[in-house]
C-alpha positions in Angstrom: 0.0 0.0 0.0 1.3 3.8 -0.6 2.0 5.5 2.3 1.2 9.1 2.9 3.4 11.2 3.7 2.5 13.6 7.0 2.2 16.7 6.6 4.7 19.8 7.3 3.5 20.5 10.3 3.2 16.7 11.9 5.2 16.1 15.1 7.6 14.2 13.9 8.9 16.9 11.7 9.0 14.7 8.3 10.7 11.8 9.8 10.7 8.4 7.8 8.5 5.7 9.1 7.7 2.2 8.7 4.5 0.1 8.2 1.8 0.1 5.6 -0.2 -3.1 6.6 -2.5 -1.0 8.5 -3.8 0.7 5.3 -2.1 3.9 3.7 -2.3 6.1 6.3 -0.4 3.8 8.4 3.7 4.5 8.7 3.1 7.7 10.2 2.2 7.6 13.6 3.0 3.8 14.6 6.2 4.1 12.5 7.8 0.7 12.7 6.5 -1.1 15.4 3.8 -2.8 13.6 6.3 -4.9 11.8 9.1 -5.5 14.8 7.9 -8.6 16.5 8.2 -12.0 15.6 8.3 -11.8 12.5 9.3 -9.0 9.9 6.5 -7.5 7.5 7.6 -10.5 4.9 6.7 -13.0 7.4 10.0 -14.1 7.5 11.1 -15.0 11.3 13.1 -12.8 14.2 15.1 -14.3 16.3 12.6 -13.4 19.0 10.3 -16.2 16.7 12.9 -19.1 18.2 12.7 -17.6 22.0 9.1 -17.9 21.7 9.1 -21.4 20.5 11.3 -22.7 22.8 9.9 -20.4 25.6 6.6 -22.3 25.0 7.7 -25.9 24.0 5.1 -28.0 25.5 7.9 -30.9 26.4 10.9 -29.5 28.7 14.1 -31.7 29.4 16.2 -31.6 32.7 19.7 -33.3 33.3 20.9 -34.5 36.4 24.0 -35.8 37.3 23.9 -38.6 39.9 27.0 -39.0 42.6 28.4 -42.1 40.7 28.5 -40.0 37.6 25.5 -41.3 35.5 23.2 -38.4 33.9 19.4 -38.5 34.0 17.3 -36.9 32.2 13.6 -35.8 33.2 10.9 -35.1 30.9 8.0 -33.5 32.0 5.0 -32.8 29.8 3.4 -29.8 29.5 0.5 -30.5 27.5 -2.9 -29.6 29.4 -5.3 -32.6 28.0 -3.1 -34.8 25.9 0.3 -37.7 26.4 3.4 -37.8 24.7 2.5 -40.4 22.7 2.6 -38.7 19.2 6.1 -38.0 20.1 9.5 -39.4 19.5 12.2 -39.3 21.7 15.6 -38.6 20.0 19.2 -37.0 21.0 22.4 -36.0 18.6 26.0 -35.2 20.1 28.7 -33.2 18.7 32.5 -33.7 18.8 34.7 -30.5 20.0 34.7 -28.9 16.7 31.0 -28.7 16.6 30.3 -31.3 14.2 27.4 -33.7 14.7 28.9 -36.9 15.8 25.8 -38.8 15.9 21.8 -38.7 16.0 19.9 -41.5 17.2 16.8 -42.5 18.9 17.1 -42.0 22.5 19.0 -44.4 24.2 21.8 -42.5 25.8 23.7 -45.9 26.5 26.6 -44.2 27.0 27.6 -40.3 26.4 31.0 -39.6 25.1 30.2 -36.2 23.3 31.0 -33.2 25.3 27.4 -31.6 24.1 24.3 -33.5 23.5 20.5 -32.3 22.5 17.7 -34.1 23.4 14.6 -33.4 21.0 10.9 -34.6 20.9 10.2 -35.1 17.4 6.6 -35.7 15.7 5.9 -39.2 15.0 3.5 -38.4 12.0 3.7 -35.5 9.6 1.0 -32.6 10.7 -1.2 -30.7 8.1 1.1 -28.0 9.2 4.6 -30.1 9.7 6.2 -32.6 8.8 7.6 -36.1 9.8 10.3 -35.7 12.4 9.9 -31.7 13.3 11.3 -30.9 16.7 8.9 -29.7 19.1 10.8 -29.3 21.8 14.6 -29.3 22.5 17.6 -28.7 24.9 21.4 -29.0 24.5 23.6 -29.3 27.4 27.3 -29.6 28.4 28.1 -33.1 29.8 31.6 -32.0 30.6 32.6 -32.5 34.1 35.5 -29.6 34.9 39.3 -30.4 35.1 40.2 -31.9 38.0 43.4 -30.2 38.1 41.6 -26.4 38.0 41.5 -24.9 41.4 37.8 -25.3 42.6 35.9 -22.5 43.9 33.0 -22.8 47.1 30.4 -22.2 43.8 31.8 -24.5 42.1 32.3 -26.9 45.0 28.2 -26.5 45.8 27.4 -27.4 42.1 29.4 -30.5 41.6 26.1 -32.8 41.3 24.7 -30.8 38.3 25.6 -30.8 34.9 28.2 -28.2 34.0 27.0 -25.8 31.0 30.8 -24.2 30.9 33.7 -26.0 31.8 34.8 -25.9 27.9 38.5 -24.6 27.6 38.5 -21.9 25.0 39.8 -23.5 21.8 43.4 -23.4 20.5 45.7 -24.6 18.5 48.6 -26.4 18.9 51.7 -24.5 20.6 54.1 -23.1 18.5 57.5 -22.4 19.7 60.3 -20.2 18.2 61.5 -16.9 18.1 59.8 -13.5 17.7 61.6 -10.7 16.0 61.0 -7.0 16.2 62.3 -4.3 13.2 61.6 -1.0 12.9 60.7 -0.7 17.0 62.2 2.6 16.6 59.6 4.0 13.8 56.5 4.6 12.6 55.9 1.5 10.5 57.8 -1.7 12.5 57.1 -5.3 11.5 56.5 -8.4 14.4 58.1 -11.9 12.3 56.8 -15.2 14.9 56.3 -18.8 13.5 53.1 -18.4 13.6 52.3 -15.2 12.2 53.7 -12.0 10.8 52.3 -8.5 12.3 53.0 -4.8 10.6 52.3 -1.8 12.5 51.3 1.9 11.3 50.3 4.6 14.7 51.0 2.4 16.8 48.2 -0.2 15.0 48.4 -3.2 13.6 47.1 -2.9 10.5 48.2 -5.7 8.5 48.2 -9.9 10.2 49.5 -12.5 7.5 49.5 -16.2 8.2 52.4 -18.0 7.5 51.2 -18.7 3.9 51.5 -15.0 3.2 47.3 -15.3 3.6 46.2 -11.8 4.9 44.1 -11.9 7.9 42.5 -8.4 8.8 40.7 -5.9 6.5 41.7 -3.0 8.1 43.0 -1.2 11.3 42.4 -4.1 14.1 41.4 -3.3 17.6 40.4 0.2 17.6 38.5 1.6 20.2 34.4 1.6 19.8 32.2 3.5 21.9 29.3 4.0 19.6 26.7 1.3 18.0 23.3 2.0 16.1 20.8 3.0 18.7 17.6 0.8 19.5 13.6 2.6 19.6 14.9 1.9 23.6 17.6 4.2 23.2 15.1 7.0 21.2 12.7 7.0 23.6 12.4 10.5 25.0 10.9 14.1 24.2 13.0 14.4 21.5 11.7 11.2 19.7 8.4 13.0 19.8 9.0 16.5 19.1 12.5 16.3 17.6 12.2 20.1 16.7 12.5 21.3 20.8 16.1 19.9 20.7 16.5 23.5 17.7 15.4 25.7 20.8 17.9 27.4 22.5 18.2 26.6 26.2 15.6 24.1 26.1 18.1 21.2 25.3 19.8 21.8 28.5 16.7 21.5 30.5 15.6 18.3 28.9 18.8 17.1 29.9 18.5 18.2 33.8 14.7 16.9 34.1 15.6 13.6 32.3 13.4 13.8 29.1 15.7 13.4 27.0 16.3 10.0 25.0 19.9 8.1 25.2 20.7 8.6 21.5 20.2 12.5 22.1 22.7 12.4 25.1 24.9 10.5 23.2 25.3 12.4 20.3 25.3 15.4 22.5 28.5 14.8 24.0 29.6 13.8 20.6 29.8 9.9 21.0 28.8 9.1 17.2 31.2 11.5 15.9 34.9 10.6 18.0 38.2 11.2 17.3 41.2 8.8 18.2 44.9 10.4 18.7 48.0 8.7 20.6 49.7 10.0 23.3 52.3 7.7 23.9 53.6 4.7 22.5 56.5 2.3 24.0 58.2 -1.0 23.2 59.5 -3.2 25.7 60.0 -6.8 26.7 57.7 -9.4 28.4 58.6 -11.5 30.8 58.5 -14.0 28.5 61.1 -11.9 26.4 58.6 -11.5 23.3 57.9 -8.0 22.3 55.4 -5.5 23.9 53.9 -2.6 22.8 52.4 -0.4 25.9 50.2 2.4 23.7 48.0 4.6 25.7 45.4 6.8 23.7 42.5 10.0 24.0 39.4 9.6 22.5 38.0 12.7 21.8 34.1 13.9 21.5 33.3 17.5 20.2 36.7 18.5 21.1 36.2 17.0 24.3 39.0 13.9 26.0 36.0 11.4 27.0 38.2 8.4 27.2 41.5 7.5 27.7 42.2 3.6 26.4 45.5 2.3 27.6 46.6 -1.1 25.1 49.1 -3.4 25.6 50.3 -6.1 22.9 52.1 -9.1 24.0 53.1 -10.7 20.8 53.9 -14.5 21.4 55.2 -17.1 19.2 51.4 -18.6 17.8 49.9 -15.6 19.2 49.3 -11.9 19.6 47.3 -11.4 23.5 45.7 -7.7 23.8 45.2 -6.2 27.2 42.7 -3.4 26.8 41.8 -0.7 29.9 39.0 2.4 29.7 39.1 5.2 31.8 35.9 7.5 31.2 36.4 11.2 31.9 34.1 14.2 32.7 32.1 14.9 29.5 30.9 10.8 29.7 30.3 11.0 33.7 27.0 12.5 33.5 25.3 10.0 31.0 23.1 7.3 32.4 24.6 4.8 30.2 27.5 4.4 27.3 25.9 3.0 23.5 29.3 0.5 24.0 32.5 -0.3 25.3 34.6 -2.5 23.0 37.3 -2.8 19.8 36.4 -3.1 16.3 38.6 -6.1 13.7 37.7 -5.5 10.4 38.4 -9.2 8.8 39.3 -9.9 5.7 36.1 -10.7 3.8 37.5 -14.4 2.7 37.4 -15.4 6.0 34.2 -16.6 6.1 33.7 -19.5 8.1 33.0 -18.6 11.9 33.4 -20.9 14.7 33.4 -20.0 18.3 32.7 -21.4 21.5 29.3 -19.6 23.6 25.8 -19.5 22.8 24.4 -20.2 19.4 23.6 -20.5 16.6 21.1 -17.7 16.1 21.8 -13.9 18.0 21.6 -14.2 21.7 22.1 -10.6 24.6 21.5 -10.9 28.0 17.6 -10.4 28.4 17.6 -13.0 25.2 19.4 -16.1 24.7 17.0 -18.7 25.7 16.7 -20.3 22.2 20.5 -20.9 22.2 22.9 -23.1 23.8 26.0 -23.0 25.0 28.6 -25.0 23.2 30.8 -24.9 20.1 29.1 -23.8 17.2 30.3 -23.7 13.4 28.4 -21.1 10.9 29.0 -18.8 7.8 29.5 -15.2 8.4 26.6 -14.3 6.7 24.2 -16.2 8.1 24.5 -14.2 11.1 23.3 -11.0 9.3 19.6 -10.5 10.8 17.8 -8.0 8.4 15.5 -5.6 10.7 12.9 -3.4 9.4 15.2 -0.7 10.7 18.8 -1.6 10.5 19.9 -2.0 14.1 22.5 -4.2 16.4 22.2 -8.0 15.6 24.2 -11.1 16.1 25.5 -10.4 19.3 26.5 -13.7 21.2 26.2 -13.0 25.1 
């Protein structure tokens, strides 16, 4: 359907909105929220679609582990009036990598895997699905934690449950050898290890090669990030409404002291979309490991404004470089409720497309979201991860 466009003298001063399934005057006053919930206005699903499902499964799973080491799992049923009988029983397990290792009926004779899923699967195909379609599901950790790692009192009290995180991050193999530094003394020095070959520029690494010669990064890596695209949370305010009143002079100010005004006005206020990065000091030294390291302390700067001060430090080992990163927030940033982010941007190079890591997956999970996705190791292109919002927003986090 066309959408109108308001008129001059609407509230929201002209600004673009979203909709149109309400009819063609829609767009204007609900603006996108009409199309932000489980689905997208092609019907395609959100990843809140998934928390709901599994939210609501009507089967849900619980793992025990006994004192002499067996696990148990629990089924209860959820249904109101009816059994389980149109249901099927069924678990898969994967190997380290994240490769399914196997996917049988359930049994669970004996686990080896260091994940496993448990799934009730239809019987008999629906009208609506098919043969085989998982209900309900759950994924959990089976690995006990290294008896050699010092053991906390939380840990201690927890010893007769499963354990969801005892997975040691994933490297590879050591490599040993010897890491050379040229050019320390100028603008442009080059780190040569076994396992890698780094080339600085400002005090940046700018350039990673594999020993092939295969180029790893796509720009400037670990530069500091304070700014991300904001969320209708993060709008909400006066300003949202009546963005013109932010134009009157004085009145900003006030909105700020009475609270009215929304996160993403604060933000840019004090000039967090729009930063400046400059170095103040940069110094190479030794580790104690005697591999080169580069202390490199930096201002970040906001309408002219110091806002942060990032202090880096690179230790660069034989198979790897380890970054120690440390904020300080100054005066202009004190008086905002909240910061949009507090990280470091790697650009990769686009051929590296493959992504594995080792946390919750596979869809997008944050904090007050990530009941749909388990904790384990999970393989999965780089693309796939792209979520395509109605309004292009934050997406494919992985808390």
């Amino acid at each position: 359907a066309e959408v109108k466009a308001p008129p001059e003298d609407f509230f929201l001063k002209g600004e673009l909105g979203y909709g149109g399934d309400f009819g063609p005057d829609s767009g204007a006053a609900d603006k996108h929220f009409i199309c932000d919930g489980l689905v997208s206005s092609l019907r395609e699903p959100h990843p809140a679609f998934f928390e709901a499902k599994r939210l609501q499964q009507p089967v849900v799973f619980k793992f025990v582990r006994e004192r002499d080491g067996e696990v148990r799992v629990i089924v209860r049923n959820r249904y109101i009036f009816r059994t389980l009988d149109h249901l099927e029983l069924g678990w898969r397990m994967w190997d380290a990598s994240g490769e399914v290792a196997s996917s049988e009926a359930l049994a669970l004779p004996e686990l080896r895997s260091p994940r496993v899923a448990v799934e009730a699967r239809l019987r008999e195909a629906t009208p609506l699905l098919p043969k085989g379609f998982p209900v309900a599901e759950a994924t959990y950790m089976l690995v006990a934690p290294s008896p050699t790692a010092p053991a906390s009192p939380r840990a201690a009290a927890t010893t007769a449950a499963v354990c969801r995180g005892s997975m040691p991050p994933l490297r590879g193999p050591e490599v040993r050898g010897l890491v050379v530094l040229t050019g320390g003394g100028g603008p442009e020095p080059t780190v040569r290890a076994p396992g890698y070959v780094a080339q600085l520029h400002d005090s940046q690494i700018v350039s990673l090669r594999a020993p092939s010669g295969e180029e790893l990064l796509a720009g400037p890596a670990f530069e500091p990030c304070f700014f991300r695209a904001p969320t209708d949370n993060d709008r909400c305010g006066f300003d949202c409404f009546v963005p013109w009143l932010l134009d009157v002079y004085g009145l900003r100010g006030a909105l700020k002291s009475l609270g009215l005004l929304s996160n993403n006005a604060m933000w840019r206020m004090a000039g967090l979309d729009n930063l400046t990065t400059s170095v103040r000091s940069s110094d190479w030294a030794s580790s104690s490991e005697g591999t080169p390291l580069l202390s490199v302390v930096q201002e970040v700067s906001g309408n002219g404004k110091p806002c942060f001060t990032v202090q880096t430090r690179y230790t660069f080992r034989p198979h790897r470089v380890s970054v120690d990163v440390r904020v300080e927030s100054l005066s202009p940033v004190h008086a905002l409720p909240t910061l949009p982010r507090v990280g470091l941007r790697l650009l990769a190079d686009p051929r590296l497309s493959r992504l594995t890591w080792l946390g919750c997956g596979l869809g997008e999970s944050y904090p007050d979201r990530k009941a749909a996705n388990d904790w384990a190791v999970h393989c999965a292109d780089v693309d796939s991860q792209y979520v395509d919002y109605m309004v292009p927003g934050e997406h494919g986090g992985k808390a």
